[in-house]
MARMI-656222 format. One record per residue (C-alpha): residue in three letters; residue number from 1; x negated, y negated, z negated. Coordinates in nm, 4 decimals. Layout:
N
[ala,NUM,[X,Y,Z]]
...
***
This chain:
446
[unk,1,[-23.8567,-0.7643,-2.6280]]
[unk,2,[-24.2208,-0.8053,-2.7835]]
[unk,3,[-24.4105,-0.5175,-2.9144]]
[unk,4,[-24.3617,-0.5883,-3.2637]]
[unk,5,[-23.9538,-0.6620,-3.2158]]
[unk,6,[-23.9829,-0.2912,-3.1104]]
[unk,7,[-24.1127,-0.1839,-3.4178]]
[unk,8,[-23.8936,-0.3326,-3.6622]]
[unk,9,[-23.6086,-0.1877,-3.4149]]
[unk,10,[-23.7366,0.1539,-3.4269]]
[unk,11,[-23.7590,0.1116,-3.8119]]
[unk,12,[-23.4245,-0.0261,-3.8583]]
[unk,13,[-23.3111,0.3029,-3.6236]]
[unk,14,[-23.4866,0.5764,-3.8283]]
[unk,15,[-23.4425,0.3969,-4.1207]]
[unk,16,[-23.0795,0.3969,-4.0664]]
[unk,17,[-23.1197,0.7915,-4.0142]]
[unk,18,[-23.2837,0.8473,-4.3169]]
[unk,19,[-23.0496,0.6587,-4.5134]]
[unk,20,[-22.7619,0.8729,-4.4104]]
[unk,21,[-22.9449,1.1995,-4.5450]]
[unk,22,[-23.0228,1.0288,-4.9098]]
[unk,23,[-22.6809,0.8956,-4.8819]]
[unk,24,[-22.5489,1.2597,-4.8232]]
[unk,25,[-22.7497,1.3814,-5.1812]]
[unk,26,[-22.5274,1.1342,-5.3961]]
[unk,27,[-22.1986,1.1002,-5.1669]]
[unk,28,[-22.0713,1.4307,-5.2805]]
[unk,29,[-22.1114,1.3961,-5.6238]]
[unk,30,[-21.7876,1.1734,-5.6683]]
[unk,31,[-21.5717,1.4068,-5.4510]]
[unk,32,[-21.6780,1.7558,-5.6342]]
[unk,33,[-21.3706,1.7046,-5.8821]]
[unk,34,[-21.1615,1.6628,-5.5615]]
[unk,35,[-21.3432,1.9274,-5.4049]]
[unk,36,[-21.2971,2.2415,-5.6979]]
[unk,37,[-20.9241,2.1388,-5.7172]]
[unk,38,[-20.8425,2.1411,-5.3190]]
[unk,39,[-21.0430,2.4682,-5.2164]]
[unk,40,[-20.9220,2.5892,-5.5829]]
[unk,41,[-21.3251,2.7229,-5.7012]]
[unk,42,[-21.4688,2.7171,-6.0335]]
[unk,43,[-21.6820,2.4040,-6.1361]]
[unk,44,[-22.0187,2.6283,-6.0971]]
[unk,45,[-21.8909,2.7162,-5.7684]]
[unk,46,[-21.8312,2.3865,-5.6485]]
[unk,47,[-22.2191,2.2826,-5.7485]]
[unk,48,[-22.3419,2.4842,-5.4924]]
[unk,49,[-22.1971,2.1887,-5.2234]]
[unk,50,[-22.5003,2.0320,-5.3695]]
[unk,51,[-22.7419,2.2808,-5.4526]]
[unk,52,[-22.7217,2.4651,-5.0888]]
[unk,53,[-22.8356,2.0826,-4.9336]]
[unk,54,[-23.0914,2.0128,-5.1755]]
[unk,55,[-23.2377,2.3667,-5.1399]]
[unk,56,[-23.2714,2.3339,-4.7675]]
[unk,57,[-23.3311,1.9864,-4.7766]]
[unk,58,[-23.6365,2.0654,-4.9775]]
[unk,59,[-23.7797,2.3934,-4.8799]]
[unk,60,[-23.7409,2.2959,-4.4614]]
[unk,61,[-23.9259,1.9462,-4.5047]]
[unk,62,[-24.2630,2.1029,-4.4628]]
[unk,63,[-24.1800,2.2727,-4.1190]]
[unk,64,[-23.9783,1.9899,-4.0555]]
[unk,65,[-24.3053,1.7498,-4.1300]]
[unk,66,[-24.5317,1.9748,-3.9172]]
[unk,67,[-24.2625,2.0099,-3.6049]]
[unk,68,[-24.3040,1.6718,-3.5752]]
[unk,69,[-24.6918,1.6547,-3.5513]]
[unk,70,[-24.7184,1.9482,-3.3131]]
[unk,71,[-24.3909,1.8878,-3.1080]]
[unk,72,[-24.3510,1.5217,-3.1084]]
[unk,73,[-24.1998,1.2842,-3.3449]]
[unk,74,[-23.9064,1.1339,-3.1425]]
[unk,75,[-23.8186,1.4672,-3.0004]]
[unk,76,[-23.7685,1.6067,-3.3058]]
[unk,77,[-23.6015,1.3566,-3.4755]]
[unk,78,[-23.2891,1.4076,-3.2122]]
[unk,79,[-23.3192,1.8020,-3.2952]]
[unk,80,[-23.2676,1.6917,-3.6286]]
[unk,81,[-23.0031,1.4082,-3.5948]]
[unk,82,[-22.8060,1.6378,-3.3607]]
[unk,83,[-22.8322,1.8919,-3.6047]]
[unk,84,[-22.7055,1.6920,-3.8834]]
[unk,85,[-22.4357,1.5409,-3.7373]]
[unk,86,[-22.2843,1.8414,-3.5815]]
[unk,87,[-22.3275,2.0561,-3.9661]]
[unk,88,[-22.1241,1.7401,-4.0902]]
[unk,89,[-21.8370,1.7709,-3.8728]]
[unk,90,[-21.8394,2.1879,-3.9781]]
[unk,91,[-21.7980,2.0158,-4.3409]]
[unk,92,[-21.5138,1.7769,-4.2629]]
[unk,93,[-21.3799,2.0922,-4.1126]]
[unk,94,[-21.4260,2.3771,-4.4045]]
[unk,95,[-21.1320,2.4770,-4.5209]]
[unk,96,[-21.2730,2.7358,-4.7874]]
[unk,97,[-21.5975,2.7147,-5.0135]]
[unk,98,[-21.8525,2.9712,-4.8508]]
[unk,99,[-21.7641,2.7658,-4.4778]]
[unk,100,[-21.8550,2.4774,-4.6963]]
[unk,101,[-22.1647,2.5680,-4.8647]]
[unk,102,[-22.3165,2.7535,-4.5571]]
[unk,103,[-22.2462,2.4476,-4.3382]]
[unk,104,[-22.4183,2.1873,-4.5951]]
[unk,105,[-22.7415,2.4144,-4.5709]]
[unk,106,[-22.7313,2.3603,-4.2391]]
[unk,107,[-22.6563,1.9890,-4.2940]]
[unk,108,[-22.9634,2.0217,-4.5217]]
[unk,109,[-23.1652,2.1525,-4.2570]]
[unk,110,[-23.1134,1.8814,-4.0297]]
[unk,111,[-23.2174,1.6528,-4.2894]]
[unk,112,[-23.5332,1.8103,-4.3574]]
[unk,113,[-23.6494,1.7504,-3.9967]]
[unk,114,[-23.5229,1.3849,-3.9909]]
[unk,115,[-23.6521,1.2491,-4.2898]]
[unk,116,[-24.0134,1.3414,-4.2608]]
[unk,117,[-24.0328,1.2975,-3.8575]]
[unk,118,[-23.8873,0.9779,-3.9334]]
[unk,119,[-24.1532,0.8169,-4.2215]]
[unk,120,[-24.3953,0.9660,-3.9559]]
[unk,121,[-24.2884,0.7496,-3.6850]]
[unk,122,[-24.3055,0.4457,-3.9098]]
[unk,123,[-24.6551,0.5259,-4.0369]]
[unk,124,[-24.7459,0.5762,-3.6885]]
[unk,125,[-24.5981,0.2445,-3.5313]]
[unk,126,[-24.6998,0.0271,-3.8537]]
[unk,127,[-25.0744,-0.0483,-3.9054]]
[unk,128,[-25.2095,0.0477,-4.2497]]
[unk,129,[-25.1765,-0.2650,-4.5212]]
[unk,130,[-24.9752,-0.5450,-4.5333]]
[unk,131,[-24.7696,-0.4664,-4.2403]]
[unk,132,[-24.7134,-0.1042,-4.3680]]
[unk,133,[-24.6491,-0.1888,-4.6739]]
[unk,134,[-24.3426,-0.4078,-4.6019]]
[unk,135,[-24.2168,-0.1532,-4.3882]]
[unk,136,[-24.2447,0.0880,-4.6300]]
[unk,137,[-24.0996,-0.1108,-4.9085]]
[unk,138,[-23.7771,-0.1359,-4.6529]]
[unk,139,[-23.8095,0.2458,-4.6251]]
[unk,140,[-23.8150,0.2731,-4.9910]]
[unk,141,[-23.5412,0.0242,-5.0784]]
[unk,142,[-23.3091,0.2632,-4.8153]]
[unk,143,[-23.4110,0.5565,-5.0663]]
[unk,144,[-23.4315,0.4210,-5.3638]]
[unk,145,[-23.0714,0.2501,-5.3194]]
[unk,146,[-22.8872,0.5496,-5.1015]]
[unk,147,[-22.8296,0.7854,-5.3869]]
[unk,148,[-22.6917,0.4670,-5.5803]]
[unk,149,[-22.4397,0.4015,-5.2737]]
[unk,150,[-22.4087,0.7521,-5.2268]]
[unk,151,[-22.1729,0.7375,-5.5459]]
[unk,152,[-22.0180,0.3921,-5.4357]]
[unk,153,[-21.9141,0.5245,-5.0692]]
[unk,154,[-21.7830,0.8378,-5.1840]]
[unk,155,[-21.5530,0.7098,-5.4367]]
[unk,156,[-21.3931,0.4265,-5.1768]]
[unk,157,[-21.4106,0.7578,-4.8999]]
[unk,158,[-21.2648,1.0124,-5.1768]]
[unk,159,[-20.9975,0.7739,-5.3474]]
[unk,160,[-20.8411,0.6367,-4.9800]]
[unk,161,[-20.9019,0.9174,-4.7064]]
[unk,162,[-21.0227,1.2548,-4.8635]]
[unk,163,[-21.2972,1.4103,-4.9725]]
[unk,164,[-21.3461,1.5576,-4.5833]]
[unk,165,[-21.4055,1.2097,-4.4815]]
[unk,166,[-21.7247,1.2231,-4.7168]]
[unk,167,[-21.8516,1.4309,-4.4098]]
[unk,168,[-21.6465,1.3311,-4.1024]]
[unk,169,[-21.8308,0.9585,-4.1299]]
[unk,170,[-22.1609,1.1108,-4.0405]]
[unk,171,[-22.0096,1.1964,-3.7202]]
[unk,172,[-22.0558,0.8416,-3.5436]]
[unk,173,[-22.3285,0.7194,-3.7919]]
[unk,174,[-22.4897,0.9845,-3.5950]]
[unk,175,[-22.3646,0.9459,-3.2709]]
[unk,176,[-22.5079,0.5742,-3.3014]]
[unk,177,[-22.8540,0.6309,-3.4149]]
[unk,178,[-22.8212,0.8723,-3.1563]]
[unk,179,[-22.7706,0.6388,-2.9075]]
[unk,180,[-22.9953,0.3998,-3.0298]]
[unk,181,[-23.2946,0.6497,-3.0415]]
[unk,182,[-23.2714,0.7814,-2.7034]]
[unk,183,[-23.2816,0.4059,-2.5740]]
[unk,184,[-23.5654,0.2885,-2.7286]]
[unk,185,[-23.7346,0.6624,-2.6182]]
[unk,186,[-23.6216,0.5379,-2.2827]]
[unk,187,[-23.7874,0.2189,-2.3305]]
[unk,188,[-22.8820,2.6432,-5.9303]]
[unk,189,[-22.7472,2.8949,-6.0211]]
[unk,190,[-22.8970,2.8638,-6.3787]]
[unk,191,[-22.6979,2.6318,-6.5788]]
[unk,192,[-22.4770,2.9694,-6.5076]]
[unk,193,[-22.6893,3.2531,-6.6480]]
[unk,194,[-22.9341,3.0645,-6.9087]]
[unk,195,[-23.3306,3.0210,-6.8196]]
[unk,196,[-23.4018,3.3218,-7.0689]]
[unk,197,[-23.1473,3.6050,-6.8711]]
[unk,198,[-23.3414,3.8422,-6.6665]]
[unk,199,[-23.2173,3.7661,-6.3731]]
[unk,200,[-23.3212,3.3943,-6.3733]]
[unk,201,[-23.6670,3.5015,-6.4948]]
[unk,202,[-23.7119,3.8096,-6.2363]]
[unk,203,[-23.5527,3.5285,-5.9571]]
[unk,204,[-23.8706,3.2615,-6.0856]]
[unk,205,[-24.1022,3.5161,-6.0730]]
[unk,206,[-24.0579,3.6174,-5.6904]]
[unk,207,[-24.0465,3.3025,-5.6011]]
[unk,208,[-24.3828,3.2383,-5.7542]]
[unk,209,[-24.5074,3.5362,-5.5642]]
[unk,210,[-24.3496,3.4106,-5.2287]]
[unk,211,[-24.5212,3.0800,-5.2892]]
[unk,212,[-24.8610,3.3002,-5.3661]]
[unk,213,[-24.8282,3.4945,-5.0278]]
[unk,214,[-24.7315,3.1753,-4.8437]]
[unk,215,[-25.0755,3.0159,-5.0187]]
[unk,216,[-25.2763,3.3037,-4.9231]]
[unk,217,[-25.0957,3.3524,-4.5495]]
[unk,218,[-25.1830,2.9240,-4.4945]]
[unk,219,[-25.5216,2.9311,-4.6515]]
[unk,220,[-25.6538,3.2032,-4.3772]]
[unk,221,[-25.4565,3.0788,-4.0537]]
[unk,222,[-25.6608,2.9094,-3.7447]]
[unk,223,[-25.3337,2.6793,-3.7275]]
[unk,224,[-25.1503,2.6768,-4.0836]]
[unk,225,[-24.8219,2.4828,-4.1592]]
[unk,226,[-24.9459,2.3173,-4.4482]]
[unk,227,[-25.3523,2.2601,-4.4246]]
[unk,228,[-25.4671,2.2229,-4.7733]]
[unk,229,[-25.6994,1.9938,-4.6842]]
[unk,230,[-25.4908,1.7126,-4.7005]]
[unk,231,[-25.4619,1.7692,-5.0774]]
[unk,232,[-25.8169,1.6164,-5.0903]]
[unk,233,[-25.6525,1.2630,-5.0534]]
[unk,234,[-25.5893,1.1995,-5.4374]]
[unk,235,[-25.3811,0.9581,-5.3968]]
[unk,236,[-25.1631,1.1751,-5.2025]]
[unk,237,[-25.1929,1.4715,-5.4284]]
[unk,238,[-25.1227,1.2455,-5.7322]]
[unk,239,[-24.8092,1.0871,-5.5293]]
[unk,240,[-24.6567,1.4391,-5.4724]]
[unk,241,[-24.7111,1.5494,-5.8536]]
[unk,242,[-24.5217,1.1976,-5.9246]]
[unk,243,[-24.2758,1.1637,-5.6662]]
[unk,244,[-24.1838,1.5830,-5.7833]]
[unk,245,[-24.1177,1.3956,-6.1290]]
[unk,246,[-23.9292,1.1403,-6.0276]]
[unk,247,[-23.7104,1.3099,-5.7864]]
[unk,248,[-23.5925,1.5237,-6.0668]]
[unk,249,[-23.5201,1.1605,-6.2631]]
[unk,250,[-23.2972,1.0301,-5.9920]]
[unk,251,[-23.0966,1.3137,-5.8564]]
[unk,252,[-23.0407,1.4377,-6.2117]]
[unk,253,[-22.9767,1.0963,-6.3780]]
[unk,254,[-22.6843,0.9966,-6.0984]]
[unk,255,[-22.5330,1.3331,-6.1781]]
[unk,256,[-22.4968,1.3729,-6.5471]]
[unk,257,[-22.4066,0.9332,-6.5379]]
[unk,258,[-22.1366,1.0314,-6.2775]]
[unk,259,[-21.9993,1.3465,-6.4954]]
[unk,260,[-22.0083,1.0928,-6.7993]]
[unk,261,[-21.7709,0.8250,-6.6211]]
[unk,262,[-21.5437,1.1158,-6.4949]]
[unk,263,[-21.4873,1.3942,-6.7156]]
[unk,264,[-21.5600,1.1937,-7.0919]]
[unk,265,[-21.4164,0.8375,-6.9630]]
[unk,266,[-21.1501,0.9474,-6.7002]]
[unk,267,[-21.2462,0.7350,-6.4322]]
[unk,268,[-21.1170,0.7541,-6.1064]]
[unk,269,[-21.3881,0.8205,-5.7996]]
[unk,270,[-21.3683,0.4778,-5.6869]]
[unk,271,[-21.4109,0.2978,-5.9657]]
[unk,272,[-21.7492,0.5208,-6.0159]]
[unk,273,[-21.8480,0.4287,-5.7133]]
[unk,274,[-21.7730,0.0458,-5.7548]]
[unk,275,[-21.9806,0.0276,-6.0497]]
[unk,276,[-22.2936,0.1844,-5.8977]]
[unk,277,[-22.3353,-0.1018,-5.7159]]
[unk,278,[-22.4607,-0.2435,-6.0022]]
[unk,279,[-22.7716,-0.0228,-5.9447]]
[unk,280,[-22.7493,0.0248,-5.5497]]
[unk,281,[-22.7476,-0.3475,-5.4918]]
[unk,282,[-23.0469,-0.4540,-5.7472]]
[unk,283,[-23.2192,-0.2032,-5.6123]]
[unk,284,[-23.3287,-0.3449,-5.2738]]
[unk,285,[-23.4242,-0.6636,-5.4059]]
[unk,286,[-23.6952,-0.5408,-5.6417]]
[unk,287,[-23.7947,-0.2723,-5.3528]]
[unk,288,[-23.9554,-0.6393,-5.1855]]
[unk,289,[-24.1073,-0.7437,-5.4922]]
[unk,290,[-24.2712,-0.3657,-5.5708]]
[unk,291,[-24.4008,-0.3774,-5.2479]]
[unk,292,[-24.5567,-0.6752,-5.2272]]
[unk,293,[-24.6879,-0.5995,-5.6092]]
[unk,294,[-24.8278,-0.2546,-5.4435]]
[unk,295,[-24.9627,-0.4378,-5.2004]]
[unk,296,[-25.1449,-0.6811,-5.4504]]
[unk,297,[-25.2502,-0.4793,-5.6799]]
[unk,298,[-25.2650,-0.1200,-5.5767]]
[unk,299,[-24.9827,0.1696,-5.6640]]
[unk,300,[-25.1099,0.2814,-6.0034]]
[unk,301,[-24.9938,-0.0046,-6.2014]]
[unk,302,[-24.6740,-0.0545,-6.0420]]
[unk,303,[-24.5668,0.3061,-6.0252]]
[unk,304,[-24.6493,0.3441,-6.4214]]
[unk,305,[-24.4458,0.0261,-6.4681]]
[unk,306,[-24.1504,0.1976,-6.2584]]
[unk,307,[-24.1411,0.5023,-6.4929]]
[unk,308,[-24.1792,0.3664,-6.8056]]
[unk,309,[-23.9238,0.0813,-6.6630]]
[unk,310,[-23.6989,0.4359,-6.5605]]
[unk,311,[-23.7731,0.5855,-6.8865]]
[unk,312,[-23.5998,0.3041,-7.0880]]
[unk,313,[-23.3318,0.2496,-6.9687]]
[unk,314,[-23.2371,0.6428,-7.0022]]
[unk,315,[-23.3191,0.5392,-7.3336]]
[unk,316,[-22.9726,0.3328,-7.3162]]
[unk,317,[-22.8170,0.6426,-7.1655]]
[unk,318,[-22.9106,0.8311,-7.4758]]
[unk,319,[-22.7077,0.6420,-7.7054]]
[unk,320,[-22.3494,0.6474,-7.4975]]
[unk,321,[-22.0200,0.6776,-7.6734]]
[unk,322,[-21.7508,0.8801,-7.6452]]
[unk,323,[-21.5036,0.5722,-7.5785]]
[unk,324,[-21.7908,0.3858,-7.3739]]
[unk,325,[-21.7380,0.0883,-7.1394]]
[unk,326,[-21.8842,-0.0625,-6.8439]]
[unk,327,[-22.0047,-0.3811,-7.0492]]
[unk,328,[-22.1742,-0.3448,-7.2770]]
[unk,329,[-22.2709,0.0310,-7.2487]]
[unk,330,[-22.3319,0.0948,-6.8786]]
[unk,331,[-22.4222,-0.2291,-6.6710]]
[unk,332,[-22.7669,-0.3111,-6.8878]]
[unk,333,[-22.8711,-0.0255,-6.7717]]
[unk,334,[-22.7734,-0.0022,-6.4426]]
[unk,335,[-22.9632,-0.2599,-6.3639]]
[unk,336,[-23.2821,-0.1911,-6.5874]]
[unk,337,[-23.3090,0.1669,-6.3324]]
[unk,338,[-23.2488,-0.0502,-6.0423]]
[unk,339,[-23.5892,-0.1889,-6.1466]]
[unk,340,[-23.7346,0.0985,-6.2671]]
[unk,341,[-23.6043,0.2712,-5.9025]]
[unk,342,[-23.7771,0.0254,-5.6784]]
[unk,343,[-24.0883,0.0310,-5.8840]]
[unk,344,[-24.1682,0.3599,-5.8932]]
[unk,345,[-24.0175,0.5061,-5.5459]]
[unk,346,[-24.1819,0.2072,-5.3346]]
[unk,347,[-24.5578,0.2698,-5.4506]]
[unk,348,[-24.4889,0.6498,-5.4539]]
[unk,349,[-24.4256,0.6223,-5.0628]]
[unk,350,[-24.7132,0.4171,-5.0065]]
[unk,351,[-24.9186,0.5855,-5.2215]]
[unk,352,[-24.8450,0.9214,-5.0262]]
[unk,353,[-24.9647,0.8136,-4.6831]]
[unk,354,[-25.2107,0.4949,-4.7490]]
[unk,355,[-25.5080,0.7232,-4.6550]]
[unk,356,[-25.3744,0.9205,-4.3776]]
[unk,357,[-25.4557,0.9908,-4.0539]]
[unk,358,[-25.1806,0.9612,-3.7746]]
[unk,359,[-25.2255,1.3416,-3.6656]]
[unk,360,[-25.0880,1.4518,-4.0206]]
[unk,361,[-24.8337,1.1452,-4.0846]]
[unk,362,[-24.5799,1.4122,-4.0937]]
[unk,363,[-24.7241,1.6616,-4.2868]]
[unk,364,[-24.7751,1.3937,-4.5355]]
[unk,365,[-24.4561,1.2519,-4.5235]]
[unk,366,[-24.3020,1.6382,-4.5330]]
[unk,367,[-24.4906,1.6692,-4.8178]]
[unk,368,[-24.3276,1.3924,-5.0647]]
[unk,369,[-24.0203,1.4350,-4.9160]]
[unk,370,[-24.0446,1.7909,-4.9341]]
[unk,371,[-24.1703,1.7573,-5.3134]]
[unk,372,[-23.8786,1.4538,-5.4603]]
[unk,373,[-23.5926,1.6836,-5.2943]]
[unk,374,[-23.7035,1.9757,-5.4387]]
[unk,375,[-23.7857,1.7960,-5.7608]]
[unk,376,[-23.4353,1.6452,-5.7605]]
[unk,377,[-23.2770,2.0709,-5.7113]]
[unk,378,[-23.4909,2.1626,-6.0377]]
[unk,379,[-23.4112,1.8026,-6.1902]]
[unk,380,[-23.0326,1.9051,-6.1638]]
[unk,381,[-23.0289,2.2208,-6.2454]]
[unk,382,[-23.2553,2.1786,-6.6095]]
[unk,383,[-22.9776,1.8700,-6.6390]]
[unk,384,[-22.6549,2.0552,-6.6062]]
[unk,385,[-22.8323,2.3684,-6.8104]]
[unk,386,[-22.9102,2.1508,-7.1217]]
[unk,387,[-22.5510,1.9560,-7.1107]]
[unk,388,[-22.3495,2.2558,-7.0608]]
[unk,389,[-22.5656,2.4644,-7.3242]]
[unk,390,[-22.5229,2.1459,-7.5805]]
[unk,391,[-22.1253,2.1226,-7.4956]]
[unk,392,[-22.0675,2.4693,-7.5477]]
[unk,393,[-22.2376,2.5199,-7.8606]]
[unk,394,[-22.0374,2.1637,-7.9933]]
[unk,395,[-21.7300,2.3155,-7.8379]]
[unk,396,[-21.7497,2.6515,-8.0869]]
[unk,397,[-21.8192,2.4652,-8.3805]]
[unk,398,[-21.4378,2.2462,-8.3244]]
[unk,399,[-21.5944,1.9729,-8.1335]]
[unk,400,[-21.3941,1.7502,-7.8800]]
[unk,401,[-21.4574,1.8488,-7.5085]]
[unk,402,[-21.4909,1.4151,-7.4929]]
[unk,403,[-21.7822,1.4847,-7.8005]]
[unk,404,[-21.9217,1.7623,-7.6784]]
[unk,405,[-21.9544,1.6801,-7.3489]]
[unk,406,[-22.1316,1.3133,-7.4159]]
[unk,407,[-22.3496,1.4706,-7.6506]]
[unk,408,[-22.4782,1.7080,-7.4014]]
[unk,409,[-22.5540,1.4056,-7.1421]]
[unk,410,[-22.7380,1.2745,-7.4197]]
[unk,411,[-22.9412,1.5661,-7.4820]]
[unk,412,[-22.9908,1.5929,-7.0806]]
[unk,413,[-23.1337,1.2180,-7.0934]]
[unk,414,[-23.3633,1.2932,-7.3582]]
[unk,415,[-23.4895,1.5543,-7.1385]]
[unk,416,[-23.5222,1.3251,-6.8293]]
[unk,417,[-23.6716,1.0459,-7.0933]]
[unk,418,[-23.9574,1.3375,-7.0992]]
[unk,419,[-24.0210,1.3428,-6.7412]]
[unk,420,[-24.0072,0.9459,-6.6670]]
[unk,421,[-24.2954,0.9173,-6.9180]]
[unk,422,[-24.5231,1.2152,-6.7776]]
[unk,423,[-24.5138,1.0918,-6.4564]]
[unk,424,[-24.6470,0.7269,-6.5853]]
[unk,425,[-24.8908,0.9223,-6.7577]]
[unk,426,[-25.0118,1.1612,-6.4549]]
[unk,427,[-24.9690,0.8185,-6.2539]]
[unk,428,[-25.1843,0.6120,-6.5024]]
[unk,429,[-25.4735,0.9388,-6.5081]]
[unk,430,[-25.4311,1.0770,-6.1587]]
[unk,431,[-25.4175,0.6954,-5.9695]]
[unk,432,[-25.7282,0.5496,-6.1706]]
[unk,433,[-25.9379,0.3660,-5.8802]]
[unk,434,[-25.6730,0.3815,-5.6403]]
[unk,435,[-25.7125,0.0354,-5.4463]]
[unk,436,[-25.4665,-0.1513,-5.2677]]
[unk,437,[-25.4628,-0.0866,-4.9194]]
[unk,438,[-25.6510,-0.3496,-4.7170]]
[unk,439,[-25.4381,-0.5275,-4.4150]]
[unk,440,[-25.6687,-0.5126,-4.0641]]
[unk,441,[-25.7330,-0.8112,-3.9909]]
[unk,442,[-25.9257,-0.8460,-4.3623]]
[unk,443,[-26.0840,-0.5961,-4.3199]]
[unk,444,[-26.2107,-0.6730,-3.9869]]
[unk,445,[-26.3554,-1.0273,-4.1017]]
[unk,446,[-26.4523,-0.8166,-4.4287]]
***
């Protein structure tokens, strides 16, 4: 095997691991209703099967990131894909709600050291331009299109074996990339309480001051978790401000569309998940073409494309009926935020990392991991607060629960309308004489 089969191997083996944690974001979505009705818990209660993984997800990808600079990339990537795969099988097994929602924080865990020891090891086996680039449009198209399939899988999985199985098939995903790694070593609670109640306010305010002492603790430590340094790369400070928007975009637009299709049209699980195909499948065939464009031209004008691209076709979202159908009302756009998807998450990614040295690959890839998860957590929870808010104030006034509740996704894609188009803008400002990387052997004869 040549040295660079070996590196498309090892990418199609991380890659394959990283897939499985974005996959594990969306997958449950389809299988809450399932979920609330077999463990018999409110529908709050039941979002915390998603909160608890985004939360850890998020707030461990920094340690997760720097683990795998200071301890070894590969090495911790099996701590991490053990780690996963055993917190899935603890999910399959759950048979109340608190088993459940402690064992996907663990699950979330796990992901947080895969995903950014992973990116690291392809930005460390990948020169910087061309070659990168491709790779990282591959890593992107795996992103950008596992939330998508997230929602397909899990209403075949839900519909034909159980929601536990939503879980249970992370067991020999893992097991395989398992494998397969060690021989190529060898060779919200606030949509509940209102963003006004004291307790939300008093809960944003400490963690403000934990993110102040955990500032002030990094800034004056010989070896700090996060050196802020690295936030002198704009491009990678502008990528993380982005790629925080646009996390909150995607998780938050898959969850209100999946709500809308379930609760206001009555579909079952699988056909949800048949239809976001639509999206899932587009969306690796632009991730090629943004990548190449990226490559061309740099990842400002792409990513402000992507947005705006994102930003439309919520537009569409905004103006969904109460008897909607798949044509004429949800395919368009589908496929106009597969475009938007692959245009904006690619560049992101390679924006993040173009001008990074090896020794903080994962720090850098914690970091926009770290900062789209956690942007998807707040992206969901000011989502579900605006819909429910809307739908109960249409429900007091005689509305339909079918009116009131489409009227609130419409007011939550307004809202995410708002965030597609600052992060163009922040892109557009933030980006400005950002230059396309340069492949090697250019600029060697350069």
């Amino acid at each position: 095997m040549t040295t660079g089969d070996r590196r498309w191997l090892t990418l199609g083996i991380v890659g394959a691991a990283f897939f499985m944690t974005i996959l594990d974001v969306a997958i449950v979505n389809v299988a809450l209703p399932s979920i609330e009705k077999d463990l018999n818990v409110s529908e709050t209660t039941v979002q915390w099967v998603l909160i608890a993984y985004a939360i850890t997800f998020g707030g461990f990808l920094l340690l997760g990131g720097r683990m795998a600079d200071l301890l070894g990339r590969k090495r911790i990537f099996l701590v991490g894909l053990t780690l996963f795969t055993l917190a899935s099988l603890v999910c399959g097994l759950a048979g109340n709600i608190g088993v459940l929602i402690a064992a996907r924080a663990v699950q979330g865990i796990g992901a947080a050291i895969i995903s950014p020891a992973a990116l690291s090891i392809v930005t460390t086996t990948f020169h910087e331009g061309a070659e990168r680039n491709k790779a990282l449009g591959i890593w992107g198209a795996l992103g950008g299109s596992g939330a998508a399939a997230g929602v397909l899988f899990g209403g075949i999985i839900t519909k034909y074996l159980g929601w536990q199985w939503i879980f249970y098939v992370n067991v020999p995903v893992g097991a395989i990339v398992f494998g397969l790694a060690l021989l190529v070593y060898a060779i919200s609670k606030a949509p509940d309480v209102g963003w006004g109640s004291a307790r939300t306010i008093l809960l944003l305010i400490a963690s403000v001051a934990i993110l102040a002492v955990f500032v002030v603790i990094e800034r004056r430590s010989s070896a700090p978790l996060m050196p802020f340094r690295i936030f002198r790369i704009r491009s990678l400070l502008a990528a993380n401000i982005v790629g925080f928007l646009l996390g909150a975009v995607i998780f938050a637009n898959v969850l209100v569309l999946t709500l809308y299709v379930q609760q206001v049209l009555g579909w079952s699980a699988l056909k949800t998940g048949v239809t976001f195909l639509a999206t899932a499948g587009t969306t690796v065939i632009w991730a090629g073409v943004a990548q190449a464009l990226t490559t061309r031209f740099g990842p400002r004008p792409v990513i402000v494309v992507g947005l705006l691209v994102l930003a439309l076709s919520m537009g569409w979202y905004t103006q969904i009926p109460v008897d909607g159908h798949f044509w004429p009302d949800l395919l368009p756009p589908y496929l106009i935020f597969a475009l938007g998807l692959a245009f904006s998450f690619v560049p992101v990614t390679i924006a993040a990392l173009a001008q990074v040295e090896a020794h903080d690959a994962g720090l850098a890839s914690g970091l926009i991991n770290t900062n789209q998860q956690i942007g998807g957590a707040i992206g969901v929870a000011l989502a579900s607060t605006i819909f429910v808010s809307s739908a109960k104030s249409l429900l007091k006034t005689g509305h339909s629960p079918a009116e009131a509740f489409t009227s609130g996704y419409q007011d939550a894609f307004w809202a995410l309308i708002g965030l597609a188009v600052l992060g163009a803008i922040l892109a557009f400002v933030m980006l400005r004489g950002t230059e396309a990387p340069v492949p090697e052997a250019q600029a060697e004869t350069a």
